[in-house]
C-alpha positions, 0 to 999 in steps of 0.5 A: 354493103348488100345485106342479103346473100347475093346481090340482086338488086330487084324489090321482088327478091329484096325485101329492103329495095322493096317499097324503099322510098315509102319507108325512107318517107314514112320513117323520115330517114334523110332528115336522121341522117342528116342530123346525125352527120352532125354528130358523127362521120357517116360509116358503112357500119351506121347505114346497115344498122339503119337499113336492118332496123327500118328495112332499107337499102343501106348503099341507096340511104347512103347515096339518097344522104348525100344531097344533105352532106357537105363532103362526100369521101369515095372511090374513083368509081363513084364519079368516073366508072361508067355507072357512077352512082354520084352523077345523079348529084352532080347535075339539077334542074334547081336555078339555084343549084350550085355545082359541087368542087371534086378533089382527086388524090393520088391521081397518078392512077386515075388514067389507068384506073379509068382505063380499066373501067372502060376495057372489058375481056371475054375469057374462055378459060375464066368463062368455063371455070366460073361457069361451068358448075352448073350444080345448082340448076335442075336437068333441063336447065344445065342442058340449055345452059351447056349449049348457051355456053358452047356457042358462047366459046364458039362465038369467041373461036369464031373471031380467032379463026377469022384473025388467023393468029394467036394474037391480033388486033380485030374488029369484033361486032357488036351483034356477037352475042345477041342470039345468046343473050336474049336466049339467057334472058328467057333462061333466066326468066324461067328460072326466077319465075319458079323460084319466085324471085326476080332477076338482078338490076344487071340482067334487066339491062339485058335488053340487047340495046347492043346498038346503041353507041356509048358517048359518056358515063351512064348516071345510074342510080341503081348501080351495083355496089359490087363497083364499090371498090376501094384501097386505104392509102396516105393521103399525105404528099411528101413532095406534093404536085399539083395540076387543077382545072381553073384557078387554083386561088378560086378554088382555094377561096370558096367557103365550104358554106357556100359550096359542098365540097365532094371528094373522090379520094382514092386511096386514101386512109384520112378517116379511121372508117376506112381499112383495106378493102382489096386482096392483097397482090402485086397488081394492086396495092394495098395498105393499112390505115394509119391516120385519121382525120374528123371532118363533119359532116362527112359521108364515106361512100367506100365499102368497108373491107370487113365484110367481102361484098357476096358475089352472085354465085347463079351460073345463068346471071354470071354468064349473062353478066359477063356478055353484058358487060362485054357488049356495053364495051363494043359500043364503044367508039373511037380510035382509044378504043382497040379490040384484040384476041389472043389464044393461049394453051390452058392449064388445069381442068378443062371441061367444053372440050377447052385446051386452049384460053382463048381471049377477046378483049375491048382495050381502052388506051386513053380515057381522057375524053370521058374523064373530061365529061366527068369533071364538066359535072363539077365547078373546079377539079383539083388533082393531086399526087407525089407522082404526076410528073411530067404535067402534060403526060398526066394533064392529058390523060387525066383530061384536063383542058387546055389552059390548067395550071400547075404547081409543083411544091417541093419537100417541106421536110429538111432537105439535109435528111434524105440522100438521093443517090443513082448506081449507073454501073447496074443494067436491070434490062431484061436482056441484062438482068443474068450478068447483073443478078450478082452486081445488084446482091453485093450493091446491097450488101454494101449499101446496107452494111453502112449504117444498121437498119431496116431497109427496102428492096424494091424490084420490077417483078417477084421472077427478078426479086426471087433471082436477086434474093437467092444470091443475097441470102448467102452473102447475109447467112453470119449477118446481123440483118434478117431478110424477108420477102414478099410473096406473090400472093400475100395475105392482108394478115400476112402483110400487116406481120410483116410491116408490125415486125418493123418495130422489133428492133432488128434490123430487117431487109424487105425484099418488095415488089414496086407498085405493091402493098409495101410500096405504096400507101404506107408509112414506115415512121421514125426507125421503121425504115432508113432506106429504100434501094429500088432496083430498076424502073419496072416497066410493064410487061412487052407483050402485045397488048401493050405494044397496041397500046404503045402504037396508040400513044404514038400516033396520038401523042409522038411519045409511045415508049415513054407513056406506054411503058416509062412514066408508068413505071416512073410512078411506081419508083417515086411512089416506092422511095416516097416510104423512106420520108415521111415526117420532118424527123425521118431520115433516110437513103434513096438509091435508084439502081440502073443507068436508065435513071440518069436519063432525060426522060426519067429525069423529067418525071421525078420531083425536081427537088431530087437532082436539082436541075443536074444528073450529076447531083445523083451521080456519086464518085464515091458512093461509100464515102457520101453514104458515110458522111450523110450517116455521120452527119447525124450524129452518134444518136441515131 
């Protein structure tokens, strides 16, 4: 939303930070707002239109508009990141200040998404790559620039050498970086006082305050809005689940008259001013908008996608940035809090002498304590999802209170239109995954030669994906079905083709990443998809972060494997056979390939309305043959 070239949020470079609150006043532009939110939903593209006429900070009008809106749609940034810019709203010394309700969708990623907030990672790799280009500043500043960073690679050598191996969990202080920050902020200063400009609000906090401990969020009200990240998603459940904070009719009872109603919903996609914000990986879904909805007032307090928000491109504010950033991490205290540092060979152009990518990392395994102080800011909390089973794994680490209730609903669609099956002869274990590449291409075959359509496969990783689709090909080459697959890098453009072609009529099989752009978020309405084959429970990588992490769970909690790797990855396989039914009309086959789904665990995590209390109601002794009946049951007309 920044409307100039780099975001630097300081009045001494930014002419709309500058005297910002005499122009709101004299130009009376929260009493506009306000009456437009009548009217209109409140977009992005309406506050930078507000900010270039009256010369204003769009993102703070949009913030300071909030007092008069009585719904405010936003990432879960905006309440639970460490600089959430909604904190200054929740809370009033006015008696007659009424605590807002917060509505959380698809809150199945609110644990890892807060635990991505509080974790923070020095990279000597990255740190060199996005630094090293010291081509914009003159001679004498890229001569102390190289040294400040030649002790900073140095500084994070220095914890490698004490751990003495190429992994290991360390305790690093949080006095590492001062010398080197207090002489970047001199640097800094330097520079900006012959350029006539001033630094960014993230270097002002350079004050080296690194000893202070962190117990909660930080309200700042001058947070970045380079934090506004956002993915459009469907905000409709399938088979929606329910866990809330206090009584559910209490909350349910409360007139939006009497009190405003704020939403931190993400994704979501329920307002057309919403599109995809993100690129577009494996890592993080991504979707296209495809509803809307017309609540008013409203505010959308997302960026919008269609202009990328300018990253700070000034060498000495991104090395500063990032050591900024990593401190606030160290002062981080408890025992969900694991310091780590690995070294890794380098690949590419390496200047500094780099060979290798060495790493510290601040891990944040379990940030239910400070999500607990967040929903302590509001009167109800009610966090919704299609996948936040089980209710303890999901209650706890959403840090919900003891005594929250849940309510789980099953399906409102016809029961009679979806066919859930398992394949337990099929073992995606990596130790497995060779022997089995062959089985899984002739499962596809099969499943997909039943009834002409278009289809998803959904896998763990692109490395399985590309093994299977290799083999599948072949046995498709005289067919009817076209194949396509995902990419590890896609485009949004690329994306959107991909999902437009569902609708030419030619029966298609998508061969997808679980957990990806085409797994999550999206619909397939009607013909678009009659069936999603999901291979395996993608569990996350076993490597030794995760492992730390899994230690964590264990101690904590006695469920390690299961937190760590099996009900995360349970999300991603509901998420995925969720695109199959998506209105009471659609129709369409569920199969999960692997043993491992006829399992007590991973029973417990999926909707109850799937296996009806028994594995044998997923297990068929004539798979063909019930594939056929529930393709017949319909009829010649579909």
């Amino acid at each position: 939303m920044c409307l100039k070239e780099e975001v630097i949020c300081n009045p001494s470079y930014c002419q709309y930070a500058r005297d910002y609150y005499d122009k709101v006043d004299r130009e009376k532009l929260l009493e506009k707002t306000a009456k437009l939110a009548q009217r209109v939903n409140l977009s992005e593209e309406i506050f930078k239109k507000l900010g270039e006429k009256y010369e204003v900070c769009p993102f703070e009008l949009s913030l300071d508009s909030i007092e008069n809106a009585d719904l405010v749609i936003g990432d879960y940034n905006y309440v639970f990141s460490p600089r959430n810019t909604l904190g200054r709203f929740t809370h009033s010394l006015s008696k007659d200040y009424q605590k807002p309700n917060l509505v959380i969708d698809e809150a199945h990623n609110l644990p890892g998404r807060a635990c991505d907030y509080f974790s923070k990672g020095l990279s000597s790799a990255h740190i060199v790559e996005s630094v090293g280009d010291l081509s914009s500043l003159n001679v004498t500043e890229q001569i102390k620039l190289r040294s400040l960073l030649s002790e900073t690679l140095f500084a994070i050598s220095s914890v490698g050498k004490v751990a003495g191996k190429k992994e290991a969990k360390v305790t690093i202080s949080p006095q590492l970086f001062d010398k080197i920050r207090t002489e970047l902020t001199a640097l800094m200063l330097e520079r900006m006082k012959g350029k006539g400009n001033a630094i960014s609000t993230q270097m002002q906090s350079l004050s080296l305050s690194s000893s202070s401990k962190v117990s909660g969020s930080s309200n700042s009200s001058n947070a970045s809005n380079s934090s506004n990240e956002s993915v459009a998603s469907n905000a409709s459940s399938r088979s929606a689940t329910a866990a809330s904070s206090g009584a559910a009719a209490t909350f349910a009872s409360q007139s939006a008259s009497q009190l405003p109603l704020l939403a931190a919903l993400a994704p979501i996609n329920s307002l057309p001013l919403f599109e995809v914000m993100s690129p577009l990986n494996s890592t993080q879904p991504e979707t296209l908008p495809n509803s809307s909805i017309n609540p008013s007032p409203s505010i959308n307090s997302n960026s919008s996608p269609s202009a990328p928000l300018r990253k700070i491109q000034d060498p000495i504010i991104l090395l500063a940035n990032y050591l900024s950033d990593f401190q606030e991490a160290l002062s981080y205290e408890g025992e969900a809090y694991l310091h780590l540092y690995t070294k890794n060979r380098a690949y590419g152009k390496r200047d500094f002498g780099e060979s290798y990518d060495e790493c510290l990392r601040v891990v944040c395994c379990d940030a239910s304590d400070r999500l607990r102080l967040a929903h302590k800011e509001f009167a109800h909390v009610v966090a919704f999802s299609a996948t936040i089973k089980p209710f303890e794994y999901f209650g706890k680490l959403c840090g919900f209170d003891e005594g929250y209730s849940c309510r789980e609903y099953f399906s409102p669609f016809p029961k009679e239109n979806r066919k859930i099956l398992v394949i337990p002869q099929v073992s995606t274990k990596f130790s497995d995954r060779e022997r089995n590449y062959e089985k899984i291409a002739e499962a596809i075959l099969r499943l997909t030669s039943r009834k002409i359509g278009n289809y998803f496969v959904f896998f763990p990783s692109f490395a399985f994906l590309e093994e299977v689709y290799k083999r599948t090909s072949k046995l498709y080459e005289n067919s009817e079905f076209r194949l396509l697959k995902q990419e590890s890098e896609i485009s949004k453009a690329r994306a959107k083709e991909v999902i437009e072609s569902l609708n030419q009529g030619l029966p298609t099989i998508v061969f997808a990443v679980q957990g990806g752009v085409f797994a999550e978020g999206v619909d397939y309405p009607g013909d678009m998809l009659i069936g999603a084959l999901i291979v395996g429970p993608g569990l996350p990588n076993f490597n030794f972060e995760r492992e730390q992490i899994r230690n964590y769970y264990e101690k904590q909690y006695g469920q390690g494997f299961d937190y760590a790797y099996v009900y995360p990855a349970m999300a991603k396989v509901i998420q995925a056979a969720g695109r199959v039914i998506r209105s009471g009309t659609d129709r369409g086959l569920i199969v999960l390939m692997d043993k491992r789904f006829t399992e007590g665990t991973y029973l417990a995590a999926m909707p109850a309305d799937w296996h009806g209390g028994s594995v044998n109601n997923l297990v068929s002794n004539s798979l063909v043959k019930d594939i056929d009946c529930f393709w017949s049951s319909f009829g010649q007309d579909f």
